[in-house]
KETOR-382666 format. One record per residue: residue number from 1; residue in one letter; x, y, z of N, C-alpha, C, CB in turn. Coordinates in Angstrom, 3 decimals, decimal comma. Each point is the difference from the previous one (the first is absolute). Glycine has a CB too. Example, Ala and Ser with C-alpha at 12.3 -4.5 7.8 and 13.67 -1.06 7.14 Angstrom:
BEGIN
- 1_a_13,190_-5,690_7,800_-0,890_1,190_0,000_0,900_1,200_0,000_-1,892_-1,173_1,246 $
- 2_s_1,542_2,223_-1,966_0,820_1,190_0,060_-0,770_1,090_0,730_1,184_-0,628_-2,145 $
END
This chain:
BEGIN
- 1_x_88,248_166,377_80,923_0,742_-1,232_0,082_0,139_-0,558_-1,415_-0,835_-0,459_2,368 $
- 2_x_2,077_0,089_-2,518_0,056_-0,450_-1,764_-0,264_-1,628_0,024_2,118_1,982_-0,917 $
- 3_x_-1,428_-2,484_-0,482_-0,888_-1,338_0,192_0,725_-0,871_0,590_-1,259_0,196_-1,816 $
- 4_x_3,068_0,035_1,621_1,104_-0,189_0,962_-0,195_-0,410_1,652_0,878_1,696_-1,713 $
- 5_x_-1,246_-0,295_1,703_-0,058_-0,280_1,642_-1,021_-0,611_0,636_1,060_1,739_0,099 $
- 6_x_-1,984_-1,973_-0,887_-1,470_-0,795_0,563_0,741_-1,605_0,767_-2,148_1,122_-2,579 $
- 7_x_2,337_-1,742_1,731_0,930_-1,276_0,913_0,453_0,281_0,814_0,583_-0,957_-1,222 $
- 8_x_0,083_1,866_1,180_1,072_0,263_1,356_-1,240_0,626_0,986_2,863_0,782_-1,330 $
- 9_x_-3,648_-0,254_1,605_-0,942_0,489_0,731_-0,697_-1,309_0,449_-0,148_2,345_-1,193 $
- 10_x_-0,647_-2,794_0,243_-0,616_-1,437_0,629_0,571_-1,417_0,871_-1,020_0,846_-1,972 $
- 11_x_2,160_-0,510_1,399_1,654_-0,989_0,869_-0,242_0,661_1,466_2,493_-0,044_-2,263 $
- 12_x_-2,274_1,231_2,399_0,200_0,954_1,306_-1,327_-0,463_0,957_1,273_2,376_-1,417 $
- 13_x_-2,339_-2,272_0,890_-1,644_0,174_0,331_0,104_-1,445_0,665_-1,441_1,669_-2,209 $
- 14_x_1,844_-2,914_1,097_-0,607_-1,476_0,768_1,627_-0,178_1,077_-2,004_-1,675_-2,686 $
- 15_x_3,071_2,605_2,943_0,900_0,011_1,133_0,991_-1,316_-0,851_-1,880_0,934_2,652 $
- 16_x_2,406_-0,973_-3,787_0,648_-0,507_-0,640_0,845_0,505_-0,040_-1,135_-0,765_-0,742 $
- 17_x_2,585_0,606_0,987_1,152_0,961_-0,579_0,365_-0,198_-1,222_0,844_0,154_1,893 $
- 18_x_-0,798_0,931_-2,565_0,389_-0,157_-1,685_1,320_-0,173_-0,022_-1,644_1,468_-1,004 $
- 19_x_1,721_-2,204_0,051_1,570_-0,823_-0,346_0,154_-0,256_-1,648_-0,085_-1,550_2,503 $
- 20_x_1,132_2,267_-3,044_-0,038_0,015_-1,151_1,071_-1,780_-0,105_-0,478_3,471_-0,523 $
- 21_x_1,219_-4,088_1,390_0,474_-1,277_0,224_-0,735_-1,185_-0,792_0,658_0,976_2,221 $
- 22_x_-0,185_-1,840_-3,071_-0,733_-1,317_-0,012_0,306_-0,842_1,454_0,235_-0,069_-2,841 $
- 23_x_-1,574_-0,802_3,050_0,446_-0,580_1,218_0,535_0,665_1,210_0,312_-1,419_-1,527 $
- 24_x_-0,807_2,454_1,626_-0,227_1,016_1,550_-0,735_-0,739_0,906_-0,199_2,259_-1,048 $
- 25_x_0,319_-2,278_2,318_-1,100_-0,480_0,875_-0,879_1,190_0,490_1,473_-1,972_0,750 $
- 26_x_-2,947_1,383_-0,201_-1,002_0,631_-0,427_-0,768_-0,616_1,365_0,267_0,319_-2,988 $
- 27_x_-0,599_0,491_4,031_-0,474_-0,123_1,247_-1,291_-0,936_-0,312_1,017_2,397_1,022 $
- 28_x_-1,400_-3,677_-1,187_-1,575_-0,484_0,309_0,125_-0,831_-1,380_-1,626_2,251_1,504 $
- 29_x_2,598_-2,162_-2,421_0,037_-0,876_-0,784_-0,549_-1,676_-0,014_1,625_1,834_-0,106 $
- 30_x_-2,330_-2,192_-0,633_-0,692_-1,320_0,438_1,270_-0,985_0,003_-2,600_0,442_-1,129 $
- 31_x_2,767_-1,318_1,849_1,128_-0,948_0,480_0,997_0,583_-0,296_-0,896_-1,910_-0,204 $
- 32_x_1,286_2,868_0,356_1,631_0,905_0,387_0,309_-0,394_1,283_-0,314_2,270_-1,221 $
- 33_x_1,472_-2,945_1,651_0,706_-0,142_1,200_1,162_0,787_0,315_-0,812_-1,977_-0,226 $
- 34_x_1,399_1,679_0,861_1,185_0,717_0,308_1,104_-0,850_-1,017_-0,755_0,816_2,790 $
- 35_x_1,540_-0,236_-3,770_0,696_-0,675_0,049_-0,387_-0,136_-1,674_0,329_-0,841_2,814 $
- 36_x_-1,549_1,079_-3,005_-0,475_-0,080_-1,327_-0,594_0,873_-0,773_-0,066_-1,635_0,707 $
- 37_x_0,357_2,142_-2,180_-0,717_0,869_-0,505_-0,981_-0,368_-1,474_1,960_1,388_1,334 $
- 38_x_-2,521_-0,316_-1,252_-0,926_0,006_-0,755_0,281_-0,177_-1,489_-0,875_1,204_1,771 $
- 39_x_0,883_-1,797_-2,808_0,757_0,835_-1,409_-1,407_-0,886_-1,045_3,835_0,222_0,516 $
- 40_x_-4,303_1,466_-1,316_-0,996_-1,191_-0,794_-1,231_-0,949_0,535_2,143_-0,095_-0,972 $
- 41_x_-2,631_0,263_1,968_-0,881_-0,872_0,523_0,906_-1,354_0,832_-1,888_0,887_-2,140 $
- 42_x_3,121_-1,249_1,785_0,401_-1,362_0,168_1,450_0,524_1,260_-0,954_-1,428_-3,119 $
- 43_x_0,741_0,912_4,305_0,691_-0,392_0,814_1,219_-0,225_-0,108_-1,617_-0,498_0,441 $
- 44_x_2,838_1,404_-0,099_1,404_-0,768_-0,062_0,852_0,009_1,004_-0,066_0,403_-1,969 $
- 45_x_0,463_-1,513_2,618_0,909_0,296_1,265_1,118_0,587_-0,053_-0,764_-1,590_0,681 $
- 46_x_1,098_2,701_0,258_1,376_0,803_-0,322_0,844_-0,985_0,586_-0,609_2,603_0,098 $
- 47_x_2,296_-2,654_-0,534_0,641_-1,224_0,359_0,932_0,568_0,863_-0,338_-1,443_-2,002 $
- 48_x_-0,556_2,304_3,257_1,395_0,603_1,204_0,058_-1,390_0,674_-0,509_2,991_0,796 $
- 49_x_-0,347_-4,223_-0,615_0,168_-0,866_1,137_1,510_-1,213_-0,624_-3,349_0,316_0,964 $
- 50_x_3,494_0,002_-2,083_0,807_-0,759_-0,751_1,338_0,253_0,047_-1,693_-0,214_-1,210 $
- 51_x_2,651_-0,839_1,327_1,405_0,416_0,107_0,692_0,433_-1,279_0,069_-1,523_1,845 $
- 52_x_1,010_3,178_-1,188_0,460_0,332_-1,009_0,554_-0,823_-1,084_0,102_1,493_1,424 $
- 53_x_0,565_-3,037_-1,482_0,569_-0,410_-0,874_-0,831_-0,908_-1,008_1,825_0,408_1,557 $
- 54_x_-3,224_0,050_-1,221_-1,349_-0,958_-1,027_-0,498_1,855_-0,269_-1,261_-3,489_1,569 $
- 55_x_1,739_4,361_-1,579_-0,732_1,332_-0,491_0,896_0,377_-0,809_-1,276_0,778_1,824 $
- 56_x_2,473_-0,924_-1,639_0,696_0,567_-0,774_1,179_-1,130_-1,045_-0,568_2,171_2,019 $
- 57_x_1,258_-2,499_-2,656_0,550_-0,660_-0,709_1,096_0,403_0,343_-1,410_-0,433_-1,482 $
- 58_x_2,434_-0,860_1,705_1,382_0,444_-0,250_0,731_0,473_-0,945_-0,165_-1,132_1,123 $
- 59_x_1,176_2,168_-1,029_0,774_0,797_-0,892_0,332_-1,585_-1,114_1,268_2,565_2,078 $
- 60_x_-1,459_-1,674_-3,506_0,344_-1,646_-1,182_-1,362_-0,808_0,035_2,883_-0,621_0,743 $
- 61_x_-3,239_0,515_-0,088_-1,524_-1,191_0,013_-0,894_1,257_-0,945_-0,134_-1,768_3,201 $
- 62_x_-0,983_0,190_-4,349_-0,946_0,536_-0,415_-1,226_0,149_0,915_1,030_-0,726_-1,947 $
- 63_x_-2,243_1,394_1,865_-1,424_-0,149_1,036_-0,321_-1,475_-0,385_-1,237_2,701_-0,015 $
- 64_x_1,146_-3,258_1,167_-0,881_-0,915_0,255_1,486_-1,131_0,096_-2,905_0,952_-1,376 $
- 65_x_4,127_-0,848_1,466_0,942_-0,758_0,918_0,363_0,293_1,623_0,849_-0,184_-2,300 $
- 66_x_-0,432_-0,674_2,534_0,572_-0,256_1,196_1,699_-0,132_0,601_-2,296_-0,927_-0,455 $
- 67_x_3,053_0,199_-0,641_1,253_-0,292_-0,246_0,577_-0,082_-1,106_-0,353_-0,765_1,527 $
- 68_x_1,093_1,454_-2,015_0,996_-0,165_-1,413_-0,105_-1,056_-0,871_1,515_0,941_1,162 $
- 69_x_-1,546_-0,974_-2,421_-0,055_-1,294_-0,967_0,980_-0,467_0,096_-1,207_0,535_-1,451 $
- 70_x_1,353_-1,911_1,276_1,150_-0,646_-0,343_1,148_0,479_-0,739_-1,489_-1,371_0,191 $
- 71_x_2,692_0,762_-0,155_0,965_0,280_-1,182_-0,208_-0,888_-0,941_1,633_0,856_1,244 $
- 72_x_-0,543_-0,395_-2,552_-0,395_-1,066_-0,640_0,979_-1,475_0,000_-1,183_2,032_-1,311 $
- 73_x_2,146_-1,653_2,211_0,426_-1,111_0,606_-0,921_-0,823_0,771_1,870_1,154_-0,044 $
- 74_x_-3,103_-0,648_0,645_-0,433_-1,126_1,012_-1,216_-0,357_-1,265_0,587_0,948_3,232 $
- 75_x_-0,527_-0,109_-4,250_-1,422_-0,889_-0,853_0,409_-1,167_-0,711_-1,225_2,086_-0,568 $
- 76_x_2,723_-1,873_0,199_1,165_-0,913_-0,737_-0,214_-1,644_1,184_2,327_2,726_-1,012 $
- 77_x_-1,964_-2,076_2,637_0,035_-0,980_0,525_-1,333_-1,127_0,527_2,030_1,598_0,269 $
- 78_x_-3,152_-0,547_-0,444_-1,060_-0,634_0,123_-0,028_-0,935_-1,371_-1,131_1,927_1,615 $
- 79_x_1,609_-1,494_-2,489_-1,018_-0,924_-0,974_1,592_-0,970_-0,268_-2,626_2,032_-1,572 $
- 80_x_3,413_-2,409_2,260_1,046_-0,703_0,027_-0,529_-1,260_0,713_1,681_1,984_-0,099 $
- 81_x_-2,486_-1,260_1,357_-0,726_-1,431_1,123_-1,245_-0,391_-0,534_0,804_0,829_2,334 $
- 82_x_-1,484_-0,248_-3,268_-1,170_-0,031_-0,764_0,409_-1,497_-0,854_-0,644_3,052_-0,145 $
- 83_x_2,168_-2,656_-0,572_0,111_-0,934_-0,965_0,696_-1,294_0,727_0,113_1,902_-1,964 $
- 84_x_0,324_-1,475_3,253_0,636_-1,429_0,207_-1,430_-1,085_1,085_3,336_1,433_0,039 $
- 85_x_-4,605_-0,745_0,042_-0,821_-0,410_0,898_-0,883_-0,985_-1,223_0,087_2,333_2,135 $
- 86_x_0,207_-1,494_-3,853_-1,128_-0,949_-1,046_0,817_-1,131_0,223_-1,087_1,555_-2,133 $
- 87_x_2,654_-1,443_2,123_0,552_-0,876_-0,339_-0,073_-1,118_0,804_1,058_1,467_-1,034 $
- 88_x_-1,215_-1,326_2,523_0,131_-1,105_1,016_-1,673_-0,308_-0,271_2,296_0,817_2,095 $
- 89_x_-3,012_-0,317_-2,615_-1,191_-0,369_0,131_-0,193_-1,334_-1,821_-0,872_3,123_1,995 $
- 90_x_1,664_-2,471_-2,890_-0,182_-1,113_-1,119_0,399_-0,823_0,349_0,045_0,857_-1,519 $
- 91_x_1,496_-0,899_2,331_0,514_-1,396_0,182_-0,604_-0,623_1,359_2,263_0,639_-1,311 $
- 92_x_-3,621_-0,354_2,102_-0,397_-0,615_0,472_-1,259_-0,728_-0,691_1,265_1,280_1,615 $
- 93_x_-1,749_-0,776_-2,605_-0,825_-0,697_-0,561_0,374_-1,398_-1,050_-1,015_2,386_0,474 $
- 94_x_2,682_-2,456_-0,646_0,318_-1,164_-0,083_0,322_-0,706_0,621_0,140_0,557_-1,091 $
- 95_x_-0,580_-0,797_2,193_0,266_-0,404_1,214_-1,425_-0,570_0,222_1,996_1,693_0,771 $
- 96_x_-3,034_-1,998_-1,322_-0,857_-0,548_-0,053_-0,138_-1,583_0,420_-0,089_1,914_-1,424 $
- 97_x_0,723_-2,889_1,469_0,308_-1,268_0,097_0,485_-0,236_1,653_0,636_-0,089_-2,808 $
- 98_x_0,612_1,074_2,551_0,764_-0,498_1,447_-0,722_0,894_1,273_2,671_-0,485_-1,328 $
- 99_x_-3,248_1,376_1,495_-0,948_0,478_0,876_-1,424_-0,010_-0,070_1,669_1,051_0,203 $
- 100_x_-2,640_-1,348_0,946_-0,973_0,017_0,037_-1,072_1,430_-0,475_1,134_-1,899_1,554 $
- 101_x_-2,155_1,689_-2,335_-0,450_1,130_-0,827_-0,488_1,089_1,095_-0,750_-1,560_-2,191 $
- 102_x_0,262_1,038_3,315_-0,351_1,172_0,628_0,956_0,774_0,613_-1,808_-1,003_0,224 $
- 103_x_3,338_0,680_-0,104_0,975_0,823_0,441_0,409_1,066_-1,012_0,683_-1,855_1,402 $
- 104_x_-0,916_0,976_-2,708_0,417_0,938_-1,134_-1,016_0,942_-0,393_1,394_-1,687_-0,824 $
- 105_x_-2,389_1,570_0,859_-1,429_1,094_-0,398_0,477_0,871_2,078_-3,073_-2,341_-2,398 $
- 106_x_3,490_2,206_3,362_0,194_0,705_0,585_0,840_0,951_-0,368_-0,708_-1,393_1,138 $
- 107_x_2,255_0,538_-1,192_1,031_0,858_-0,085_-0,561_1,110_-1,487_2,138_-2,144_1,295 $
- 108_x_-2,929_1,910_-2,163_-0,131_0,541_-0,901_-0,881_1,493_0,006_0,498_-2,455_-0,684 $
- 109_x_-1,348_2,015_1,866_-0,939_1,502_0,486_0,713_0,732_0,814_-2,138_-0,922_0,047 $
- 110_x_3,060_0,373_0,873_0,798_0,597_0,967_1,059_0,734_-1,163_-0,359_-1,931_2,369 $
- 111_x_1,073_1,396_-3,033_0,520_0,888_-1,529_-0,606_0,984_-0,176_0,442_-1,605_-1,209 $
- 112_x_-1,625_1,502_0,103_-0,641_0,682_-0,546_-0,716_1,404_1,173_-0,174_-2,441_-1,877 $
- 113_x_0,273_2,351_3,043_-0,586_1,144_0,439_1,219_0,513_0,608_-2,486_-0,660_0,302 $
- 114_x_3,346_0,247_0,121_1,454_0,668_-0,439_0,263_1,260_-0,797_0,408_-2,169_0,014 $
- 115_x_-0,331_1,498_-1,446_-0,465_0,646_-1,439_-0,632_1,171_0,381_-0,415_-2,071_-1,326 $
- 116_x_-0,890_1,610_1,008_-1,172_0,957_0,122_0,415_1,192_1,300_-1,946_-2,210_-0,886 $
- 117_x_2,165_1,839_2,045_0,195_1,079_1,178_1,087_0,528_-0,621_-0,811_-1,018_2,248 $
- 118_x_2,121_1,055_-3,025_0,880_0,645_-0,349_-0,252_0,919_-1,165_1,139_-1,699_1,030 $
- 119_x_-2,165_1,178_-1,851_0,032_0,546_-1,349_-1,178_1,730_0,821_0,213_-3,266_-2,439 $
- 120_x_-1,373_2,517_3,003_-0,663_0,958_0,452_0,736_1,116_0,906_-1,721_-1,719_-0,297 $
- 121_x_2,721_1,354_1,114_0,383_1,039_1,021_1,046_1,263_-0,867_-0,117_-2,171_2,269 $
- 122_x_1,175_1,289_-2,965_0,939_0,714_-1,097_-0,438_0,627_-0,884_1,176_-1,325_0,214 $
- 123_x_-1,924_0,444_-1,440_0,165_0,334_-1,299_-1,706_0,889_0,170_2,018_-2,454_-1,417 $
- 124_x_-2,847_1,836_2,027_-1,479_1,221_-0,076_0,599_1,030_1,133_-2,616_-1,843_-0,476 $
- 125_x_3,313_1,849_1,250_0,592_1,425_1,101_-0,914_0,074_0,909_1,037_1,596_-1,559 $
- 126_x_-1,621_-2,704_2,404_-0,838_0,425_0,803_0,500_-0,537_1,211_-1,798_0,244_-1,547 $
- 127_x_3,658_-0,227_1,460_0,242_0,035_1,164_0,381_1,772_0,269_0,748_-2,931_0,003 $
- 128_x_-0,803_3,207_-0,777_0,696_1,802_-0,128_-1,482_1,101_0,114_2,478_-0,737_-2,250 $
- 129_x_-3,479_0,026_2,084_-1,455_0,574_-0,111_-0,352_0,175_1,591_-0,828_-1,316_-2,483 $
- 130_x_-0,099_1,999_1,981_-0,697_0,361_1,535_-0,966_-1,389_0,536_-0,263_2,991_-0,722 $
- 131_x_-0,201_-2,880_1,728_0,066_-1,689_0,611_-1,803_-0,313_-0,174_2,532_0,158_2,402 $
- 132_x_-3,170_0,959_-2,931_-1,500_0,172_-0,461_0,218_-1,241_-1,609_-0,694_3,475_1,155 $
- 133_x_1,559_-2,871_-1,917_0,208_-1,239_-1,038_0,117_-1,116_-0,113_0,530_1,072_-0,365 $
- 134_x_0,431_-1,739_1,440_0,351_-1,171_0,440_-1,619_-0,401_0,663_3,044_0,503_0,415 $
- 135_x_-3,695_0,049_0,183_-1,216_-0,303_0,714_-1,138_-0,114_-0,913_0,854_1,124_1,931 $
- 136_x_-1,267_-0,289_-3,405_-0,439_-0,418_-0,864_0,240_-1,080_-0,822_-0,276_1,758_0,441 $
- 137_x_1,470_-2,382_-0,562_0,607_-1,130_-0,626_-0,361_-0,889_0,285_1,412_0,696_-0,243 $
- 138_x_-1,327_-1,090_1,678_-0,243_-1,152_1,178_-1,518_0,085_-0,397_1,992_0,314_2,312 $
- 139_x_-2,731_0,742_-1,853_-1,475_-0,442_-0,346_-0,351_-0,866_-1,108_-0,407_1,964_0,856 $
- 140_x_0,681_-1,035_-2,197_-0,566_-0,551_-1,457_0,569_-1,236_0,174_-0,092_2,017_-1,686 $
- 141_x_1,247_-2,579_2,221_0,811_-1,589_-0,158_-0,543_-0,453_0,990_2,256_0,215_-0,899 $
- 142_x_-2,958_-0,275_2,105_-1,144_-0,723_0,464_-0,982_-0,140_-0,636_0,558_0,494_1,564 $
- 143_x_-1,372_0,583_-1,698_-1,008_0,159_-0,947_-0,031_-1,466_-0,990_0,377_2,912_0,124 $
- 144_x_0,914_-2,557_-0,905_-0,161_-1,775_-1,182_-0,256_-0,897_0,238_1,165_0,174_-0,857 $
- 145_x_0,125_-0,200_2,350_0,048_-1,367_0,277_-1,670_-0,187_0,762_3,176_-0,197_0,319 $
- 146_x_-3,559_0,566_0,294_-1,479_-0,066_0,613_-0,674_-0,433_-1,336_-0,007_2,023_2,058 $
- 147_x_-0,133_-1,011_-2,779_-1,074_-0,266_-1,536_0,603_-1,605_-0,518_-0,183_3,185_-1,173 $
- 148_x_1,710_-3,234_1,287_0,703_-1,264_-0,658_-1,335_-1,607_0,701_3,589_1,532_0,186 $
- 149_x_-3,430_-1,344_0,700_-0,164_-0,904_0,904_-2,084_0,002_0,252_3,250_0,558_1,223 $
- 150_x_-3,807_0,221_-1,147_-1,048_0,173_-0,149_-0,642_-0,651_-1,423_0,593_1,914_1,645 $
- 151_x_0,466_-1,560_-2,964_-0,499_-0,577_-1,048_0,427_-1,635_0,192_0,122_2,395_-1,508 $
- 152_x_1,059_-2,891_1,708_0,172_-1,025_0,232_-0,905_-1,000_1,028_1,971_1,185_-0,811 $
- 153_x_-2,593_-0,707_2,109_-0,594_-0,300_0,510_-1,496_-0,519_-0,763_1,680_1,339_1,547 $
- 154_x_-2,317_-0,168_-2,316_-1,096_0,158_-0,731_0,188_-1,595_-0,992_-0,141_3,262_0,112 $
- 155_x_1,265_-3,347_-0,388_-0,425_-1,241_-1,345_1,044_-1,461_0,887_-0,065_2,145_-3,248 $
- 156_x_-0,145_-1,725_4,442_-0,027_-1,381_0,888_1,195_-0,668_-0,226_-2,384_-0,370_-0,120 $
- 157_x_3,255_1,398_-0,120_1,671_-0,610_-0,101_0,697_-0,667_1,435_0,425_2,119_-1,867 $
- 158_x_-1,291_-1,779_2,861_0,675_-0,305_1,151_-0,541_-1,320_1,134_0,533_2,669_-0,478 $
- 159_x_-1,993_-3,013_-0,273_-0,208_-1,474_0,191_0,534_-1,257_-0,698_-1,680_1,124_0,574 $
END
């Protein structure tokens, strides 16, 4: 027996099937399920339960989209409503006198996340991204606002 075939003999002996494959499945594997293989010590789910149009990318799409980028007509037109939303928003801040301040610090957040939801969905592409991104986003921007408010809380801004 050479020194070659010794593995392959001891594979045979403990009733292992030899597999020259990375990530072969392997009868008795510790937490191997159906459905899952082995690679490296570390667990990876095969993605048959997943629909073809999250496995595969549409013809033109980069990995990790969902829907086509914009043109650059609609980036032209986004940042057309971008500029006419600062604008209704400066000339409401001269408007200070003849409306009451808390309508105007409203209308001004109701603006501003306007803004913000447009700039994030268009110009970062995570309306064109896969929907795992958009779901990391939302976290970390809770995340702040939680930390925001926790620190604020801490130095008694709210008594």
């Amino acid at each position: 027996m050479s020194e070659t075939e010794a593995p392959e003999a001891n594979v045979r002996e403990a009733g292992i099937p030899p597999s020259s494959e990375p990530g072969a499945e392997r009868p008795g594997a510790e937490g191997a399920t159906s459905g899952q293989v082995e690679t490296g010590g570390v667990l990876e789910r095969v993605g048959e339960a997943l629909p073809p149009s999250v496995r595969t990318p549409a013809p033109g799409l980069l990995p990790g989209e969902v829907r086509p980028h914009p043109s650059p007509f609609q980036y032209v037109l986004i940042a057309v409503v971008l500029v006419v939303v600062t604008g209704i928003e400066v000339a409401l801040s001269y408007t200070e006198g003849d409306l009451p301040d808390s309508l105007i610090v409203t209308l001004l957040l109701v603006m501003a996340i306007i803004k913000f939801t447009l700039v994030v969905s268009w110009y970062m592409h995570l309306r064109t991204d896969k929907p795992i991104f958009r779901r990391f986003f939302v976290m970390g921007l809770l995340a702040a606002v939680i930390l925001y408010l926790v620190v604020l809380s801490s130095l008694h801004r709210f008594t």
